[in-house]
C-alpha positions in Angstrom: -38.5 -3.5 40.1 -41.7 -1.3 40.4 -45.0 -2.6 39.3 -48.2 -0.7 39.1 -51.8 -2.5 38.6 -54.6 -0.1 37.4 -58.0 -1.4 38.0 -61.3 -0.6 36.0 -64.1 -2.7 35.6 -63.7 -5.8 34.0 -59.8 -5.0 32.7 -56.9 -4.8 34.5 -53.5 -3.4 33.6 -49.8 -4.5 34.8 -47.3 -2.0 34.1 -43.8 -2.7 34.9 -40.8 -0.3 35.8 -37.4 -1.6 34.5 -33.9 -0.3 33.3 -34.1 0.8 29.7 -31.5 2.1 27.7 -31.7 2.9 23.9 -29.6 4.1 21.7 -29.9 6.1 18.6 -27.7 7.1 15.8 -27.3 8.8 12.3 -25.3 7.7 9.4 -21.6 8.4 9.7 -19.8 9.9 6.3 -16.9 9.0 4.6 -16.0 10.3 1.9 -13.6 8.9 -0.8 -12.0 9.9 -3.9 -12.3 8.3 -7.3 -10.6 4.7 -7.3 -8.7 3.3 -10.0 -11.1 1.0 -12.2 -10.9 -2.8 -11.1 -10.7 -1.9 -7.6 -13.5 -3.6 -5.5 -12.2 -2.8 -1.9 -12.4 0.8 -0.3 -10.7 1.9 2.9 -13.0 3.7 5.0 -11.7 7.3 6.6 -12.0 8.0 10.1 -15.7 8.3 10.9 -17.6 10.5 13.3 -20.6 8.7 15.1 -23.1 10.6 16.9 -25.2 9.2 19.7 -28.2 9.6 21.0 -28.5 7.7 24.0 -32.2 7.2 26.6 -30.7 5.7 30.0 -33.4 4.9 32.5 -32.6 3.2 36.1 -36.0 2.1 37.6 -37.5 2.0 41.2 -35.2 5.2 42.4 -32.3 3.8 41.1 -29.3 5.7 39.7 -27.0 5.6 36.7 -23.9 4.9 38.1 -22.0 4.6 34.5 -22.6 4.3 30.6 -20.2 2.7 28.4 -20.4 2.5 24.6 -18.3 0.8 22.2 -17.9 1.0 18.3 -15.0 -1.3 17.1 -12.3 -1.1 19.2 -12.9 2.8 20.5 -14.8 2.8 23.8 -16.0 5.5 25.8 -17.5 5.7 29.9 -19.4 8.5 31.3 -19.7 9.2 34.9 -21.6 10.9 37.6 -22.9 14.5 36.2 -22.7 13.2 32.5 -25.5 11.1 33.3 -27.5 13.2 35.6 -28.2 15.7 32.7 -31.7 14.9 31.3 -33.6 11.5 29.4 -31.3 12.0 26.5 -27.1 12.2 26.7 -25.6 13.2 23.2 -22.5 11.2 22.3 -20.0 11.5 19.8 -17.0 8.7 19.0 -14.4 9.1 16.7 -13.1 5.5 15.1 -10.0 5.8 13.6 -9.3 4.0 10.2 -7.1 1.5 11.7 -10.1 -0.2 13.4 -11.9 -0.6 10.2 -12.4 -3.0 7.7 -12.3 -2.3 4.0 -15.7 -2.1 2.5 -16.4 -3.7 -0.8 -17.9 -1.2 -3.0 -17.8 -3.0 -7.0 -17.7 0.1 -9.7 -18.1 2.8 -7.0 -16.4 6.1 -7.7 -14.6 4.6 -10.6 -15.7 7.0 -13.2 -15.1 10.4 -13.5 -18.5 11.5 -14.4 -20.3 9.8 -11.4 -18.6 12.0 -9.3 -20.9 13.2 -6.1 -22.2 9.7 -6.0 -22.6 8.4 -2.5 -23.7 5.0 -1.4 -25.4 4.2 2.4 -24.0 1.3 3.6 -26.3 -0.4 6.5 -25.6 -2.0 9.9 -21.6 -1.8 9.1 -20.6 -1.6 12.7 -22.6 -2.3 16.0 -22.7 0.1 18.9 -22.6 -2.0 21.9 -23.7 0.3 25.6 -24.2 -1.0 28.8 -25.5 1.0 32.0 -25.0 0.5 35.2 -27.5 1.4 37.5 -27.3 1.6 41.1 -29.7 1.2 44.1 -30.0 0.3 47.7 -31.6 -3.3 47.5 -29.1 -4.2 44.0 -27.5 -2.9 41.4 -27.7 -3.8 38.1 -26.9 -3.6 34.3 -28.6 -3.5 31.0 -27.1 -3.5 27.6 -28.3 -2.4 24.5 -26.9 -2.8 21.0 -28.0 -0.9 17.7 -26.8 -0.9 13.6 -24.5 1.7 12.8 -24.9 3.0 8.9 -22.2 4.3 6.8 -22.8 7.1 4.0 -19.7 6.5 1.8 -19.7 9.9 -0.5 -17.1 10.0 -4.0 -15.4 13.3 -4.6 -12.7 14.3 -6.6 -9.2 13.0 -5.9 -8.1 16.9 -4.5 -10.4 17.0 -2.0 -9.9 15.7 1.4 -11.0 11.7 1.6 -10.1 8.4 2.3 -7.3 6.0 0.9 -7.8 3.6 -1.3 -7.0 0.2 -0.4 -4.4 -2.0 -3.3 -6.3 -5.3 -4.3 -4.4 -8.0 -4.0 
């Protein structure tokens, strides 16, 4: 770890160099056609997340790997992936199977609501880790953020979702 002091009269700075890593993300959509009335639960398509991602390896150190994880879809990047600039752009595809039903009570029931579209916040987690690596240690930092959902109704002919049978 790199420290810095920066001196002037009567103050005195500390600034420390660690491993960062943040992660950013927009709203995935999924969109879903009008649901029989009564119906409270919605099955969620397979969503698109896109990933913005700020690795940093402090004192000369070097990002030896990044791994992110939505649900049960994981991804690793390696060597030149990482060496490309501040920001890495990732995008992971979760497939329905790995996701829960949403409750959504009255949405896209009726007809005449049609277009609607609900966001749904901090539904999933992305969960990263980097590893960075350097000549006195390695190590790894982890980050986690809220993933949001925008769940949009259409008409039952358009491409969208199934609807989940309540119980």
């Amino acid at each position: 770890m790199l420290t810095s002091f920066v001196l002037l009269p009567g103050l005195y700075f500390v600034f420390t160099d660690a491993d960062r890593l943040r992660v950013d993300a927009e709203p995935a959509v999924a969109v879903v056609a009008l649901q029989q009335g009564g119906r409270h639960l919605v099955a969620l398509p397979e969503l698109a997340f896109e990933l913005s991602v700020s690795p940093h390896c402090a004192g000369r150190g070097e990002r030896e790997s990044l791994s992110i994880t939505i649900a049960d879809t994981q991804t690793t990047l390696r060597g030149d992936a990482l060496r490309a600039g501040n920001s890495i752009d990732v995008s992971l595809r979760v497939s329905a199977s790995q996701l829960a039903p949403v409750a959504l009570q009255d949405f896209c029931v009726d007809p005449a609501r049609e277009g609607e579209s609900i966001l749904i916040g901090a539904a999933l987690t992305a969960h990263a880790s980097l590893r960075c690596t350097r000549t006195d240690k390695p190590s790894i930092v982890f980050a986690a953020t809220p993933l949001d959902i925008r769940v949009d109704c259409v008409r039952s002919g358009v491409e969208a979702g199934p609807a989940v049978a309540e119980p």
